[in-house]
C-alpha positions in Angstrom: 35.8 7.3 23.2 36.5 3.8 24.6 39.9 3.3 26.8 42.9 1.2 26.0 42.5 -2.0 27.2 45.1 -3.2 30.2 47.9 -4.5 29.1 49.2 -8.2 29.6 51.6 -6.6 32.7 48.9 -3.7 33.7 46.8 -7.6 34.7 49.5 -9.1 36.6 50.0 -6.1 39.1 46.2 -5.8 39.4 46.2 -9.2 40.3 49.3 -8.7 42.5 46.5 -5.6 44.2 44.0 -8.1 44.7 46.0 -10.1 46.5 47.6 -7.6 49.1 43.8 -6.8 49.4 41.8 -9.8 49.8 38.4 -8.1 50.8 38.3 -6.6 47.0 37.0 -8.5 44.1 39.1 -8.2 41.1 36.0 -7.9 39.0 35.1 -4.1 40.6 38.2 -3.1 38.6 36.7 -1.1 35.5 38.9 -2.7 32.3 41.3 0.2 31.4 41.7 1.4 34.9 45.2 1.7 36.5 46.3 -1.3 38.3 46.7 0.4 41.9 42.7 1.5 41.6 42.3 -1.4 43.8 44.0 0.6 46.5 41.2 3.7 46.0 38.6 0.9 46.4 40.2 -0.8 49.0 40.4 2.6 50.8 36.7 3.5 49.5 35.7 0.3 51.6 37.6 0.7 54.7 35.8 4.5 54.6 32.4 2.5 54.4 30.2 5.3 52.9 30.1 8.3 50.6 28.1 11.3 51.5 26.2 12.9 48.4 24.8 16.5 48.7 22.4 16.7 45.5 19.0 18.6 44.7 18.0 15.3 42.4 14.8 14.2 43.7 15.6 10.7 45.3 13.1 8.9 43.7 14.9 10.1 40.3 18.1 8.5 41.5 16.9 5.5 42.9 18.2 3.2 40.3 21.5 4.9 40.3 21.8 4.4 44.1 21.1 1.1 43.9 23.3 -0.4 41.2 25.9 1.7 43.0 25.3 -0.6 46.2 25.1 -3.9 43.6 28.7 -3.1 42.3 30.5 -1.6 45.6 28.3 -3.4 48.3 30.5 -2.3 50.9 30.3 1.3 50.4 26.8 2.8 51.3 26.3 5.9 49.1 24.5 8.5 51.9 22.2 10.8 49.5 21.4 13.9 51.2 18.3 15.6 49.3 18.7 19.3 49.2 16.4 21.8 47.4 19.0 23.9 44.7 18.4 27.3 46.4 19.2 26.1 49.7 22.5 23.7 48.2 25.2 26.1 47.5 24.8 28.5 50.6 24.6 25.0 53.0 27.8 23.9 50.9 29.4 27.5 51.2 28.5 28.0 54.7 29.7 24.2 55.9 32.8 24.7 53.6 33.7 28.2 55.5 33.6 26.5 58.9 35.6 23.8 57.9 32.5 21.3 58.6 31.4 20.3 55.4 30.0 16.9 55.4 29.3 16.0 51.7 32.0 13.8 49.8 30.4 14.7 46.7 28.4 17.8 45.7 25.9 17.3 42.4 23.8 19.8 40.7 21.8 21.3 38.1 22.9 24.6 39.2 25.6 24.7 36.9 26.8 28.4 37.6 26.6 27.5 41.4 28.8 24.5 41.0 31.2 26.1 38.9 31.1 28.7 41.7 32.7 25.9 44.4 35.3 25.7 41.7 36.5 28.8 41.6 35.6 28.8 45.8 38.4 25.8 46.4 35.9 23.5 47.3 36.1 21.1 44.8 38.9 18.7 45.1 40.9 17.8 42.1 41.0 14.5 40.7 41.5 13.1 37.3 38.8 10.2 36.6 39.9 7.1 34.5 36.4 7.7 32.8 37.2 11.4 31.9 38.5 10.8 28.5 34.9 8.5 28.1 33.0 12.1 28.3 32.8 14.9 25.7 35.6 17.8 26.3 33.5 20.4 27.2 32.0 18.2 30.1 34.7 18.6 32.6 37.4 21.4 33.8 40.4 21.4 35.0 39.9 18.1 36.7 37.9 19.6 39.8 33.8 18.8 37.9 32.7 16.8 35.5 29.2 17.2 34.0 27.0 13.8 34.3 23.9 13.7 32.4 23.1 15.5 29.0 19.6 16.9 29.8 17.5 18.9 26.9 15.3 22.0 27.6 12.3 21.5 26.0 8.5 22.8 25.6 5.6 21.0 26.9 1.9 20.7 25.8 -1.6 18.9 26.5 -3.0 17.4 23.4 -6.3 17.3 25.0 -5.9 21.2 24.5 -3.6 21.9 21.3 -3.5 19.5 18.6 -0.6 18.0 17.2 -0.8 19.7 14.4 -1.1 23.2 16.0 1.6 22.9 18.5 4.6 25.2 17.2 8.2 24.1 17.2 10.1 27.3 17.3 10.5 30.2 19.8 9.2 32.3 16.7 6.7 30.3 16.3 5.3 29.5 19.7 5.8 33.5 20.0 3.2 34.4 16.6 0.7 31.6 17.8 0.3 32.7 21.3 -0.1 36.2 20.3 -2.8 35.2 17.7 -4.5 33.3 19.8 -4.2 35.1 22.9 -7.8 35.2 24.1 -7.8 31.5 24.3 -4.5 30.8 26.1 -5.2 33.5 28.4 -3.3 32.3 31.7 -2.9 28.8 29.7 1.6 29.5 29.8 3.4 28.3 32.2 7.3 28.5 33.0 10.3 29.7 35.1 10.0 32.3 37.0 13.8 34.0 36.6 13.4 36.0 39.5 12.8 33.6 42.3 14.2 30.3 40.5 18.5 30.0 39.9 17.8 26.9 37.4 15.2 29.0 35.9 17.3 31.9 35.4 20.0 29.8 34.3 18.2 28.5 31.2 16.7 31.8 30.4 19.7 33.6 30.0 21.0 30.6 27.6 18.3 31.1 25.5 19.3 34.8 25.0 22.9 33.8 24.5 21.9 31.5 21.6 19.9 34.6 19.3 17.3 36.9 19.4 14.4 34.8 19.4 13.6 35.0 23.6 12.3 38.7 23.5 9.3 38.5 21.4 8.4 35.2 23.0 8.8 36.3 26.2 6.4 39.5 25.1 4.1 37.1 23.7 3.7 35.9 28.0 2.9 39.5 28.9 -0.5 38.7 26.1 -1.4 35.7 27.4 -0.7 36.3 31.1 1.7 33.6 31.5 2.1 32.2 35.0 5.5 31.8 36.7 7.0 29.1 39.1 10.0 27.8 40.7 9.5 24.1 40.4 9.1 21.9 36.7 6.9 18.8 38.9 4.0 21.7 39.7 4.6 23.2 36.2 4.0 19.8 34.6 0.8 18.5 36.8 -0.9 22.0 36.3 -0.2 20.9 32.0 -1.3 17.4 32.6 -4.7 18.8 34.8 -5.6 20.9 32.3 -5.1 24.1 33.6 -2.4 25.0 31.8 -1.9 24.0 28.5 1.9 25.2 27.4 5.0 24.6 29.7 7.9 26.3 28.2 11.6 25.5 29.7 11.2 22.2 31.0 14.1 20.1 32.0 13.9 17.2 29.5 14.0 14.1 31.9 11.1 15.2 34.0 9.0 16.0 31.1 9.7 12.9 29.2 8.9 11.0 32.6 5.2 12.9 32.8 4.8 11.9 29.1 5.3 8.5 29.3 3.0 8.4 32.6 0.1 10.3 30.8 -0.7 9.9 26.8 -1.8 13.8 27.0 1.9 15.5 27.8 3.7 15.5 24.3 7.4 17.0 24.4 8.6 18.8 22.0 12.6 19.1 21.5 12.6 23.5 20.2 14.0 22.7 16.4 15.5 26.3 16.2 17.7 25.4 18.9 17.4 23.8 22.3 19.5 24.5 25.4 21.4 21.1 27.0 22.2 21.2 30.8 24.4 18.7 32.5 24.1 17.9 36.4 27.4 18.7 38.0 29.5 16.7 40.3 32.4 17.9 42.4 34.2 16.1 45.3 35.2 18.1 48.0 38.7 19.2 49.6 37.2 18.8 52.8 35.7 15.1 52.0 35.4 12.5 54.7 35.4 9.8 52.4 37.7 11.2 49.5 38.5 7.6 48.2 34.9 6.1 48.6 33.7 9.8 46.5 36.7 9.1 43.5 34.8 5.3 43.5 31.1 7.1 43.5 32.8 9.9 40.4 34.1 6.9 38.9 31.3 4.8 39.1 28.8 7.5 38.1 30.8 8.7 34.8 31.6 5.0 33.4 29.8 3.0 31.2 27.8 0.9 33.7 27.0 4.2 35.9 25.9 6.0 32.4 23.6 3.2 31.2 21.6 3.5 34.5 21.9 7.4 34.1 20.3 7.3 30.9 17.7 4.0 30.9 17.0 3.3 34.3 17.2 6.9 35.9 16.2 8.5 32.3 18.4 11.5 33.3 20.0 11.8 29.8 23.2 9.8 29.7 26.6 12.0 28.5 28.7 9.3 27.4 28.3 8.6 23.6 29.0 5.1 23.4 25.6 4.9 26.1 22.5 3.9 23.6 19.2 4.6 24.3 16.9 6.9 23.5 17.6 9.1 27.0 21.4 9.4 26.4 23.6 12.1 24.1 23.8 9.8 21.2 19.9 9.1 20.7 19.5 12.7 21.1 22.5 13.4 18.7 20.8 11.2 16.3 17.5 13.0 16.3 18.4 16.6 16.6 22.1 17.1 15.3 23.1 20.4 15.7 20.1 21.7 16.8 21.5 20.7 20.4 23.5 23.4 22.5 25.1 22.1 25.2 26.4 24.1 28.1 29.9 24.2 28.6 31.8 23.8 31.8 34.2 26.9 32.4 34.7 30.2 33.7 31.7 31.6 31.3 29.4 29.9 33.5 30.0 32.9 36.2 28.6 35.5 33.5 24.8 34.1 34.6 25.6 35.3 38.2 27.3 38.7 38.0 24.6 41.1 39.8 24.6 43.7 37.4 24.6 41.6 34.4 21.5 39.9 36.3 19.8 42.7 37.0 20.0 44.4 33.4 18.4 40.5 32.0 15.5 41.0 34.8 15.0 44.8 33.3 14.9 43.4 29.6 12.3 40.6 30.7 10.1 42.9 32.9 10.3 45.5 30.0 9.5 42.4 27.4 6.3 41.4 29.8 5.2 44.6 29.8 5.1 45.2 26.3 2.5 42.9 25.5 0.3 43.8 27.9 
């Protein structure tokens, strides 16, 4: 969904902006924004910076960061690397004592940033771009999901053929357990217990039909092994010494594959699970103008074609092409693709008891095909 374009008096009070605020080039102003956005960028550039809390690896956002600094030069986007188990507690604890540094908060941990929602962290503000986005992908005007990512199974062709690689959970389920001897501690994936993101995507599978459970038993045959992070996952599959990753978030997988010719992805064709990293801005923000022009920037249609073909971190906007965006995956899988919605449901994943009765059902599931 494109916006209206400004109208002919909507151009003569941006122009009428630009000149009250002669350090801002009319051209930063997105077409279809409201005329007074030169104010917020004026503002944003008077704040100088924008201070970005995120557990996105920084080379993965690199290009991002970069064309930010090529369209608002005079902003300098501060990205703070912080590992996803450590993000929400820093966030929650800085936030309690009225300290919090970040501007902007962005995530994979979807429950966790839904969390800061519901915690009054999050700062509302209604983005021109949020009409640009698919309704499910924001609430209430406090987060707005960014990048469309795919959940997908991993193999070395070097070790399983083509030909032999299943597509389904069913599938992958019978073929392990048939061939159990020879993937003998060859599985590798989440480990629920000691990884959120891992957890997260686990307990979407389950939500989505009954195929988890006898997959998950199929790991107790083969002696699956269990991790925390998807970049050792994936260099143990492209070594060699594993030969199935199951769970892996889409861009990094995709990235290994084109990097080494023996990583194929597969995109599950019973279903496959679609995260979205989350951004908030902050009530306590610094910078609150210079983090409205980072949201801005990040959700519109030059911020969403680095997103998706320079940062190859799955696009969310549909009018983005490419094959890394939500319309080349669209086009391929259809409604195979089950995206995550952004709402209250989100808090289901982290209700203790409803967390540990899931850990009881996979240790049970583990067990049974021992």
């Amino acid at each position: 969904m494109t916006h209206p374009k400004v109208t002919a008096l909507g151009r003569l009070s941006a122009y009428a902006c630009a000149a009250l605020f002669p350090t801002l080039a009319f051209s930063q102003i997105p077409e279809g924004y409201p005329a007074d956005y030169a104010e917020i960028i004026a503002k944003a550039e008077a704040e100088g910076s924008v201070v970005i809390y995120a557990n996105t690896e920084h080379a993965a956002v690199e290009a991002i960061l970069a064309d930010f600094a090529k369209a608002y030069p005079k902003i300098r986007a501060d990205y703070i690397e912080i590992k996803a188990a450590d993000l929400f507690s820093r966030v929650s604890s800085e936030a309690a004592a009225d300290a919090l540094k970040a501007d902007i908060v962005w995530s994979s941990a979807m429950d966790l940033q839904y969390q800061m929602v519901e915690d009054g962290i999050a700062a509302e503000y209604g983005s021109p771009e949020k009409g640009a986005i698919p309704e499910w992908a924001s609430y209430n005007d406090r987060i707005y999901g960014t990048t469309f990512e795919p959940v997908v199974m991993v193999y070395n062709s070097k070790i399983i053929a083509d030909d032999q690689m299943p597509t389904t959970r069913d599938g992958l389920a019978k073929w392990l357990t048939e061939n159990r001897v020879e993937m003998k501690g060859k599985v590798a994936t989440y480990d629920p217990e000691r990884s959120g993101l891992g957890f997260f995507a686990v307990n979407e599978d389950a939500k989505n039909g009954d195929q988890l459970w006898p997959l998950v038993t199929a790991f107790g045959a083969v002696d699956a092994k269990f991790y925390t992070s998807t970049g050792t996952m994936l260099e143990k599959i492209s070594a060699g010494e594993h030969a199935i990753g199951y769970n892996i978030i889409g861009p990094y997988a995709y990235l290994r594959a084109a990097r080494d010719p023996n990583v194929k992805v597969v995109v599950p064709q019973d279903f496959t699970v679609v995260l979205s990293r989350l951004a908030i801005i902050t009530e306590q923000a610094d910078h609150p103008n210079a983090a409205r022009v980072f949201m801005d920037y990040l959700l519109s249609h030059r911020g969403q074609t680095v997103v998706g073909n320079e940062a190859h971190l799955f696009a969310i906007r549909p009018d983005v092409e490419g094959p890394a965006t939500i319309a080349g995956l669209t086009a391929e899988h259809g409604d195979l693709l089950k995206p995550v919605s952004i709402g209250p449901e989100l808090l289901d994943a982290i209700q203790p008891m409803a967390r540990l009765a899931f850990f009881r059902e996979w240790a049970d599931a583990l067990k049974a095909g021992k």
